[in-house]
C-alpha positions as CSV (number, residue, x, y, z in Angstrom):
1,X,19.8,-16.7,-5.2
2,X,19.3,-14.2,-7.8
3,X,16.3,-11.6,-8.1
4,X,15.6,-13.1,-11.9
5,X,15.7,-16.4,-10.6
6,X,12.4,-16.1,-8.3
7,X,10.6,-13.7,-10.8
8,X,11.9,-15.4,-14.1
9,X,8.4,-17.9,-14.2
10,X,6.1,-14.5,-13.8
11,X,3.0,-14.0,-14.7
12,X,1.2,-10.5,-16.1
13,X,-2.3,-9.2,-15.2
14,X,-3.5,-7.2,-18.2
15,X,-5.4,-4.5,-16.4
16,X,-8.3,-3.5,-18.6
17,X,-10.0,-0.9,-16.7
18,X,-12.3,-1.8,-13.3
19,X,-10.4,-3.2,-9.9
20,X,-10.0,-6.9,-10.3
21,X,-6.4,-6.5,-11.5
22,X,-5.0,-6.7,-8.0
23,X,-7.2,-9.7,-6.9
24,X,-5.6,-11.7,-9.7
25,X,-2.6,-10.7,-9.4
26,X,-3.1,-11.7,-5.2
27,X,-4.6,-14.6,-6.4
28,X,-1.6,-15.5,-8.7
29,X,1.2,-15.1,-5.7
30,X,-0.9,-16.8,-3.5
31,X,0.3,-19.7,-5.7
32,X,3.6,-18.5,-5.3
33,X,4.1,-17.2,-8.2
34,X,5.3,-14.1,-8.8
35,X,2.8,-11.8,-10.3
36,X,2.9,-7.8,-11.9
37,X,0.1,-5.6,-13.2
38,X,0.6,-3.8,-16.2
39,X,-2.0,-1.4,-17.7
40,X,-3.4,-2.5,-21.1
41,X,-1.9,1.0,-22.4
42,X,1.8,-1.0,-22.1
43,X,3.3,-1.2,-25.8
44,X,3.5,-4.5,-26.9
45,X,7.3,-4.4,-27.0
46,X,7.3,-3.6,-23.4
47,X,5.1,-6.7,-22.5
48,X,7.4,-8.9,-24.6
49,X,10.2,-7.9,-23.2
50,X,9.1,-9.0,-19.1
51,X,8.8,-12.5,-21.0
52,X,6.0,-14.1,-19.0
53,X,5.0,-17.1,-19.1
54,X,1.0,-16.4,-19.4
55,X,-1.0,-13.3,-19.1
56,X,-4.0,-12.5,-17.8
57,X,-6.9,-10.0,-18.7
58,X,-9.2,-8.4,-16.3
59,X,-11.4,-5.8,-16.4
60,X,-14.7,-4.2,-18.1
61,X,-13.7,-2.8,-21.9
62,X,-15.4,-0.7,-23.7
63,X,-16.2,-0.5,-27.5
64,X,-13.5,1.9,-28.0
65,X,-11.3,-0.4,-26.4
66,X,-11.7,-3.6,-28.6
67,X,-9.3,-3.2,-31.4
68,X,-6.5,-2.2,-29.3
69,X,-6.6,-4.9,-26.9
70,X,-7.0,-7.5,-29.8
71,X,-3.8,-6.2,-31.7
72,X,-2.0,-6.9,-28.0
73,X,-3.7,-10.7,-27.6
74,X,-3.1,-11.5,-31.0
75,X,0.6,-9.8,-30.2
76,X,1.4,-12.2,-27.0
77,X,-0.1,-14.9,-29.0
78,X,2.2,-15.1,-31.8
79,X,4.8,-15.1,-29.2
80,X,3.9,-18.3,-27.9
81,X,2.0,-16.5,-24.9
82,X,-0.8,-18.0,-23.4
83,X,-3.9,-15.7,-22.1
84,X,-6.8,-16.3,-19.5
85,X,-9.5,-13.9,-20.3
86,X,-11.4,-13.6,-16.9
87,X,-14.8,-11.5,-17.7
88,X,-18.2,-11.9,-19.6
89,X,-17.0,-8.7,-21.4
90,X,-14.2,-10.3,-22.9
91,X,-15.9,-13.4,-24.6
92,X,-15.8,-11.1,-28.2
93,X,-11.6,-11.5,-27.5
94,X,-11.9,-15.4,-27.1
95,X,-14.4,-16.0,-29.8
96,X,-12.4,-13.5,-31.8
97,X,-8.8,-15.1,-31.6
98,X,-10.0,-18.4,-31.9
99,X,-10.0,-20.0,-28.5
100,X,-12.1,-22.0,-26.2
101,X,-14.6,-20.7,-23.4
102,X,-13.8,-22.7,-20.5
103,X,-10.9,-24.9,-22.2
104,X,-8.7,-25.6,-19.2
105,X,-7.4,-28.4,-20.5
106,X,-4.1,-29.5,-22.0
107,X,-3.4,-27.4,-24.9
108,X,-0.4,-26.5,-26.4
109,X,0.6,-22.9,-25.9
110,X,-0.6,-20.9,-27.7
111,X,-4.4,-20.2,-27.1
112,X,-6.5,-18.0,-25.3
113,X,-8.6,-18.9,-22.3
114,X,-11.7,-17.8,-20.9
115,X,-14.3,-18.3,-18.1
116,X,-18.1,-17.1,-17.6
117,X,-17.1,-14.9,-14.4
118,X,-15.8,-11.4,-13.6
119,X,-12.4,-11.8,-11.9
120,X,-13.7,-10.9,-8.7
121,X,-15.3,-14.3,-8.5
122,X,-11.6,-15.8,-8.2
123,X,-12.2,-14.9,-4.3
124,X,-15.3,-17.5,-3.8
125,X,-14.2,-21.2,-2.6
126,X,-13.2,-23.9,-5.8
127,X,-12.9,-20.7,-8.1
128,X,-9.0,-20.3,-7.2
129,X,-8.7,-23.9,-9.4
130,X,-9.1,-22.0,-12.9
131,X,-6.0,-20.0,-11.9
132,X,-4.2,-22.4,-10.0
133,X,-4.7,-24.7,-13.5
134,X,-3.8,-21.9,-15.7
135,X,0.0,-20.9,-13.7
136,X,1.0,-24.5,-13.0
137,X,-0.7,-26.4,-15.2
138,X,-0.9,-24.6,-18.9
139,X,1.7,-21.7,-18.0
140,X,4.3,-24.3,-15.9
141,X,5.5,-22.2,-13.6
142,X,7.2,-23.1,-10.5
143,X,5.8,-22.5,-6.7
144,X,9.3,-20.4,-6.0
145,X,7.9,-17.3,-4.8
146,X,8.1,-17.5,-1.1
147,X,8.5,-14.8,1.4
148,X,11.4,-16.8,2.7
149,X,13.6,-16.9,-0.7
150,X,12.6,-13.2,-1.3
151,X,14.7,-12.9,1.8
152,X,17.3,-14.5,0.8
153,X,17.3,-12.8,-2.7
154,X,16.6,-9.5,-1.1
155,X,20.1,-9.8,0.8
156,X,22.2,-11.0,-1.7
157,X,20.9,-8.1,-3.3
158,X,21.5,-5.0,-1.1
159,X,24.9,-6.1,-0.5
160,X,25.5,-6.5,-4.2
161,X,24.5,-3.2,-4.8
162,X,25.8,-1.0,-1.5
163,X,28.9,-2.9,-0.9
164,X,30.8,-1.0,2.0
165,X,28.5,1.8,1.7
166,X,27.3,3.8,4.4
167,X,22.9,4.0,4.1
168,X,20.3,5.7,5.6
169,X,16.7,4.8,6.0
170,X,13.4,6.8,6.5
171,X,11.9,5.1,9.5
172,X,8.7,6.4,10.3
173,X,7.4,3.3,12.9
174,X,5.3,1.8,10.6
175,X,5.2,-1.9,9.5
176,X,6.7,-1.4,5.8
177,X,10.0,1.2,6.8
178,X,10.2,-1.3,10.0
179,X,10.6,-4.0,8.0
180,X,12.5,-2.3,5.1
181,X,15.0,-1.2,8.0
182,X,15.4,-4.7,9.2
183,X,15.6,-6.4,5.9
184,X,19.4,-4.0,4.8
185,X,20.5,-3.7,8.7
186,X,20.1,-7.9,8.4
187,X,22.1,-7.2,5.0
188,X,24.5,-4.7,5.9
189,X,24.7,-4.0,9.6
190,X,25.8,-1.0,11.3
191,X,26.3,0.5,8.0
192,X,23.1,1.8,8.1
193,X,21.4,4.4,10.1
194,X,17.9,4.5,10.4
195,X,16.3,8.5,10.9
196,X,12.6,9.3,12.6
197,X,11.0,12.8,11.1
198,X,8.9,13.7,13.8
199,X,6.4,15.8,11.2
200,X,4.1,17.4,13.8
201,X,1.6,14.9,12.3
202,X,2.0,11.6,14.4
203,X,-0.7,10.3,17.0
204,X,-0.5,11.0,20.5
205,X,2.5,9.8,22.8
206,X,3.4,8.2,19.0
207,X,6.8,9.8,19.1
208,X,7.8,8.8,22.6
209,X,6.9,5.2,21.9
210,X,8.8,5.3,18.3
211,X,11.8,6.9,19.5
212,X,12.5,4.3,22.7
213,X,11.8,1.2,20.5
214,X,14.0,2.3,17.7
215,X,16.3,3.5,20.0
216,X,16.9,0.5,22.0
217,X,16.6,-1.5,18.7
218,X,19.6,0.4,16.4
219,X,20.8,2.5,19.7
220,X,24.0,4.9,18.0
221,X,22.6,4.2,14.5
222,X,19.1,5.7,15.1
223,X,18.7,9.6,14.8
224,X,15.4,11.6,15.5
225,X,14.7,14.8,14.5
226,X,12.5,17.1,15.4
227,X,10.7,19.1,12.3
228,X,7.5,20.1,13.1
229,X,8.2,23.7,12.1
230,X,9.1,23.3,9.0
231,X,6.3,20.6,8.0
232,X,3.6,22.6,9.3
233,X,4.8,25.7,7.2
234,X,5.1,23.6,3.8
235,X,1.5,22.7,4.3
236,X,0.3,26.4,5.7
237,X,-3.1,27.0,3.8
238,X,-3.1,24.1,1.4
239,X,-6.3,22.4,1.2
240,X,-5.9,19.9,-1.7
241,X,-5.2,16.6,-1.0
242,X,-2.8,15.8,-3.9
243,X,-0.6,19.2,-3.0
244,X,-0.6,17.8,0.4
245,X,1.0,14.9,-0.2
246,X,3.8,15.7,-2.7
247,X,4.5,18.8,-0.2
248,X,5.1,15.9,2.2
249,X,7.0,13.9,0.1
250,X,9.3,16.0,-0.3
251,X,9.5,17.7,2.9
252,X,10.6,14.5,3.7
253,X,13.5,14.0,0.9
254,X,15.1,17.0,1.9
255,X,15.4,16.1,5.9
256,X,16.9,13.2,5.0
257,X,19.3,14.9,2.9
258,X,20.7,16.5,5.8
259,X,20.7,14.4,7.7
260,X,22.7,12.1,5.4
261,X,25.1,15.4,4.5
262,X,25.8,15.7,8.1
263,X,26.4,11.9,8.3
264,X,29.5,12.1,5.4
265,X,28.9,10.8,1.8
266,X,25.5,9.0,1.6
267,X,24.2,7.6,-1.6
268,X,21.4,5.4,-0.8
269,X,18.1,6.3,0.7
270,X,16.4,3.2,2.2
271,X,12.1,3.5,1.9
272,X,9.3,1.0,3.3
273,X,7.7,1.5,-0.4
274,X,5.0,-1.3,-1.5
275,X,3.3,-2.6,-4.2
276,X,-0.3,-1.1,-3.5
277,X,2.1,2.6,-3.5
278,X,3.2,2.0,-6.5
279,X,0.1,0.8,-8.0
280,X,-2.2,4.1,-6.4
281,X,0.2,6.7,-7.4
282,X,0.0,5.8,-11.1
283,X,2.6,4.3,-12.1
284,X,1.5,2.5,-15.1
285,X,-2.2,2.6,-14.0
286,X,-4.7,5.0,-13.8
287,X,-4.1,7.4,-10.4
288,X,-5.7,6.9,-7.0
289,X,-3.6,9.2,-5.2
290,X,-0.2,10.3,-4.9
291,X,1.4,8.6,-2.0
292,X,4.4,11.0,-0.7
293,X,6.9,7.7,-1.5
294,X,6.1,7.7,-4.5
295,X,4.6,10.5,-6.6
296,X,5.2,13.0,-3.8
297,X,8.7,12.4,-4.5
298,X,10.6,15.4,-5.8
299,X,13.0,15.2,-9.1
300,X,15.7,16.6,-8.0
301,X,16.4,13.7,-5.1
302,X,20.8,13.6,-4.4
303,X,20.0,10.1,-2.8
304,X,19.4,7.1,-5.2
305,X,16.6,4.9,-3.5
306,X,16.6,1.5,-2.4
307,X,13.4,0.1,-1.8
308,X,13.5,-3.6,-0.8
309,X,9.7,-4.0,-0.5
310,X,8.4,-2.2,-3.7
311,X,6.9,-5.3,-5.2
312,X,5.5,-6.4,-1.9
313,X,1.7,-6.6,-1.4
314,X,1.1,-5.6,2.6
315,X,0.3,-9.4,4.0
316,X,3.7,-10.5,1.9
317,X,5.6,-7.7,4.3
318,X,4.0,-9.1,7.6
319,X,5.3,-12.5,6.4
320,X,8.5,-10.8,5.8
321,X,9.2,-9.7,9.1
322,X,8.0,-13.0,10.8
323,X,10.6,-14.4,8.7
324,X,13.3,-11.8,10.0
325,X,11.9,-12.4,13.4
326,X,10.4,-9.2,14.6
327,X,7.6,-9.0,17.3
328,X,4.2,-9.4,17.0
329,X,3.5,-5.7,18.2
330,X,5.5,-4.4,15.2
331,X,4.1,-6.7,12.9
332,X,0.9,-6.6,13.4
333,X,0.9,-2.4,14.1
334,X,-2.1,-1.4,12.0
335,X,-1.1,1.1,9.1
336,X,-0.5,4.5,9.2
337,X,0.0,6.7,6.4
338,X,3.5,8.4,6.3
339,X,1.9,12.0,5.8
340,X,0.2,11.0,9.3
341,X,-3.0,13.1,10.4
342,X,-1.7,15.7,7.3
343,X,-4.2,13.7,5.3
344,X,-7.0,12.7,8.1
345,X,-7.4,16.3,8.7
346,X,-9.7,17.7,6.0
347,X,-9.1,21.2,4.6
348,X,-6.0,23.4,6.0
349,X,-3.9,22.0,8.9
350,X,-3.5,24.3,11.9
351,X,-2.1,23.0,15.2
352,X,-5.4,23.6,16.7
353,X,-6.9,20.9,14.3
354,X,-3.9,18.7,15.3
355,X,-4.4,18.7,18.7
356,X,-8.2,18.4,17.9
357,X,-7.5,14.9,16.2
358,X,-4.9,13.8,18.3
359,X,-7.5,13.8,21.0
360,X,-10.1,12.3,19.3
361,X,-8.2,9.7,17.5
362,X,-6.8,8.2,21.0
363,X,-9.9,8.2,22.4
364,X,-11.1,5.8,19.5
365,X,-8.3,4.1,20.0
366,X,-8.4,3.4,23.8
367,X,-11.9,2.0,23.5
368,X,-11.2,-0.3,20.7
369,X,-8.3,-1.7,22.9
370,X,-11.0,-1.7,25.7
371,X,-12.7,-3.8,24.0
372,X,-10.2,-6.1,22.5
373,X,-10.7,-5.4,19.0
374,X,-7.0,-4.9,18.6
375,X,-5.9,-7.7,16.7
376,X,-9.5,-8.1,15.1
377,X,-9.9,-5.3,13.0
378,X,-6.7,-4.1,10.4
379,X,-7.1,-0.1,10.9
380,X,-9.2,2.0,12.8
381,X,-9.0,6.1,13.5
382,X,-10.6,9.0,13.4
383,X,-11.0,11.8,10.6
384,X,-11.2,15.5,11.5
385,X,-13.6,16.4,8.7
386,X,-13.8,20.9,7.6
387,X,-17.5,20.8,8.4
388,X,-18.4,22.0,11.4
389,X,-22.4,22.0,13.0
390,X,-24.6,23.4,15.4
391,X,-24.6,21.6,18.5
392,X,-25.8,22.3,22.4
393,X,-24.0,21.2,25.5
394,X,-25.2,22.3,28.9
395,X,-28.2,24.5,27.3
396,X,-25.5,26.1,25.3
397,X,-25.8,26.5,21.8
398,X,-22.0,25.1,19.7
399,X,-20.6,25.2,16.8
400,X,-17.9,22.9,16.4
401,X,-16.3,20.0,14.4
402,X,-18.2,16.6,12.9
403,X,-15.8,14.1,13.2
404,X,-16.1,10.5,11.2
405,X,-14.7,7.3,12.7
406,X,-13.4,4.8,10.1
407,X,-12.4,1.0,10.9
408,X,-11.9,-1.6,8.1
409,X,-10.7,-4.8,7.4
410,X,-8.2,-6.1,4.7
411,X,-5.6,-8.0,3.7
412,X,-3.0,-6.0,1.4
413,X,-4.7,-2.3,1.9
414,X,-5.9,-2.3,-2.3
415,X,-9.4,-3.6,-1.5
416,X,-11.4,-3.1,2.4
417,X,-14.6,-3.9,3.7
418,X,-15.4,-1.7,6.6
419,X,-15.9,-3.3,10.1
420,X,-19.3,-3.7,11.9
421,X,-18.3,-2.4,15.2
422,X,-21.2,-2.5,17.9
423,X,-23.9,0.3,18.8
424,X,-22.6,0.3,22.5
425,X,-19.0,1.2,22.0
426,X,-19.8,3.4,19.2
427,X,-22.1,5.2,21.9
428,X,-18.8,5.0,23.9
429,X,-16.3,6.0,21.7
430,X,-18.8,9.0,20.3
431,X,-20.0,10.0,24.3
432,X,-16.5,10.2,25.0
433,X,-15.2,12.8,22.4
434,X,-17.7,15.0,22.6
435,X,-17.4,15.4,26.3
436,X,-13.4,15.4,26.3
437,X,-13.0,17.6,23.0
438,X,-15.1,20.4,23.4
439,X,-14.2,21.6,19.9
440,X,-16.0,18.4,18.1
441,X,-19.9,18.4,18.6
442,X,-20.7,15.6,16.1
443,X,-19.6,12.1,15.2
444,X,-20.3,10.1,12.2
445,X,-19.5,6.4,11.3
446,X,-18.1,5.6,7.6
447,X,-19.4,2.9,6.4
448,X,-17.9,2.8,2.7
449,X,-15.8,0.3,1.8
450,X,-12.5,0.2,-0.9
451,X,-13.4,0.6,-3.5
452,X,-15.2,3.1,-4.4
453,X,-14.5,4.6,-1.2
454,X,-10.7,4.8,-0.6
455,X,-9.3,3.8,3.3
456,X,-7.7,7.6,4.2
457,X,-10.4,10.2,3.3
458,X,-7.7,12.3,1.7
């Protein structure tokens, strides 16, 4: 099956500023259809040219915003385009263009749609009916997006492109490059060779247990290396969170380089990059942060990337690699960012602060397994913050680190709602790290969610 034939019936979210874009566009594949977001800054042309068969706007606009998003409405329009407008604030666009608040109904293409709601109502039961009605019904696209052909696609794919080519991947133990690394070895075989970094900035015992799963998984074709050195010097004395990553980023490229220069002639780089990456580091939208993937990549790369999960939301990669059969304890491994503890240690990274988190952190996460909680809550850690405070501990007056604790829930990492974990094992999980890391006198829970607050502090 070919890539175009699973994304040909797409549909477009029109982002016009807030952060519904991402539930529509979940929404949208949800009904397996395949689904992009493009910022409403995309020239006309370029929209056009994806050819979808409907788009949809979300978002809050602006006065200043008005006549370019009409020009682009009345631009899809003329080409036969249909257009939900989700959003009080855009009932001046349907009124505007000529269409019908509410009309759901069987109207030739093409006309522009809109409901009373902000698109965040989509989530609430019965509301998923106004899309479902919109891609089926006035747009006619086909349920064909299913984790199950994108395997099948995905495949067909890689060995269309690589051929008898030697590959490497970047295989950091996490759920996305695990699954990226299964997806071409299921493609190509021992033609690939996966390669751990070991950064300096994993979690405690992380390493050992990465190494002898990978190793017994791929055996000859898994390589580790050991570059905590050279990690911890790119990042001596940075404090910014953005120069942390792209340091990372491409700390990273150039490991795997040479590793692939030692291995012969290596073209392709295999990354576990997703959707929400893509979407956070700016790439066509406005910038969250720069994930080291993606905008922590440097120019001057020698391998060409192959990234099998790019348009993957997180949930579509879990269903991904039940499909290419992995385990439960590698599907369901709860995230962790590829710059590690780099970016859950705020301010300057020592080796004292490491060791300081790496501590902590496994405290946290001992109790939470204590208690069960594994499989109930989607990510949980600890953050090593640059304030410290005056404490006492056996009459003794301290002055050492506050420390916040972070657990959320979500389903694809763009939006999170953090978890109500109980008073008693926070009491636990705080008693314990203050009396096993005497450096940390103070503990804080977080209890922001995504947005505004973003999962990683940094």
């Amino acid at each position: 099956m070919e890539r175009d034939s699973l994304t040909r019936e797409k549909l477009i979210v029109l982002d016009l500023g807030g952060h519904g874009s991402h539930i529509a566009a979940r929404q949208i594949r949800r009904l397996k259809v395949y689904c992009e977001i493009f910022p409403f800054t995309t020239p006309l042309h370029r929209l056009q040219a994806a050819r979808p068969r409907g788009v949809i706007m979300t978002g809050r606009v602006n006065q200043a915003q008005r006549g370019a998003i009409a020009r682009c409405a009345a631009g899809l329009l003329a080409c036969g385009i249909p257009i939900l407008a989700l959003g009080s604030g855009l009932h001046w666009l349907v009124e505007e263009l000529g269409g019908k608040i509410q009309a759901m109904g069987a109207d030739d293409p093409p006309t522009i749609y809109g409901t009373e709601f902000d698109v965040e109502a989509v989530m609430e039961p019965g509301s998923q009916a106004i899309l479902e009605n919109f891609a089926h019904g006035i747009c006619g696209c086909q349920p064909t997006w299913t984790m199950e052909s994108f395997v099948e696609m995905s495949i067909k794919d890689i060995r269309a492109e690589v051929g008898e080519q030697p590959v490497v991947c970047g295989l950091s133990g996490g759920v996305d490059s695990t699954v990226a690394a299964a997806l071409v070895y299921r493609a190509i075989g021992n033609q690939l060779t996966t390669i751990f970094v070991d950064h300096g900035f994993m979690r405690k015992h992380e390493v050992e247990e990465v190494t002898k799963v990978f190793r017994d998984r791929f055996g000859d074709n898994f390589i580790a290396v050991d570059a905590r050195e050279r990690f911890l010097q790119k990042v001596k004395g940075v404090t910014d969170p953005e120069e942390k990553r792209k340091r990372i980023g491409t700390e990273f490229i150039r490991v795997f380089e040479e590793e692939a220069a030692r291995l012969g002639k290596i073209e392709y780089l295999v990354q576990g990059t997703l959707y929400p990456d893509v979407v956070e580091s700016g790439e066509g939208t406005a910038l969250v942060k720069s994930h080291h993937n993606v905008g922590g990549l440097p120019e001057d790369m020698s391998l060409e990337l192959l990234e099998p999960l790019r348009w993957l939301f997180k949930d579509e990669v879990r269903e991904v690699a039940t499909e290419l059969g992995l385990p439960d304890e590698l599907v369901w491994r709860q995230p962790f960012p590829g710059p590690g503890l780099a970016v859950r240690i705020i301010g300057e990274i020592t080796l004292e602060k490491i060791r300081i988190l790496q501590e902590a952190d496994y405290i946290l996460r001992e109790e939470i397994a204590r208690a069960g909680l594994e499989r109930d809550i989607w990510q949980y850690f600890v953050v090593l913050s640059d304030t410290k405070t005056v404490g006492v501990h056996e009459q003794q007056r301290t002055y050492g680190y506050m420390v916040g604790i972070r657990a959320v829930n979500s389903i694809d990492g763009m939006t999170a709602s953090w978890v109500h974990l109980s008073h008693a094992l926070l009491e636990t999980v705080s008693h314990r790290i203050m009396d096993e890391v005497k450096a940390i006198n103070r503990v804080v829970y977080d209890i922001s969610s995504k947005p505004p607050s973003t999962i990683e502090w940094e």
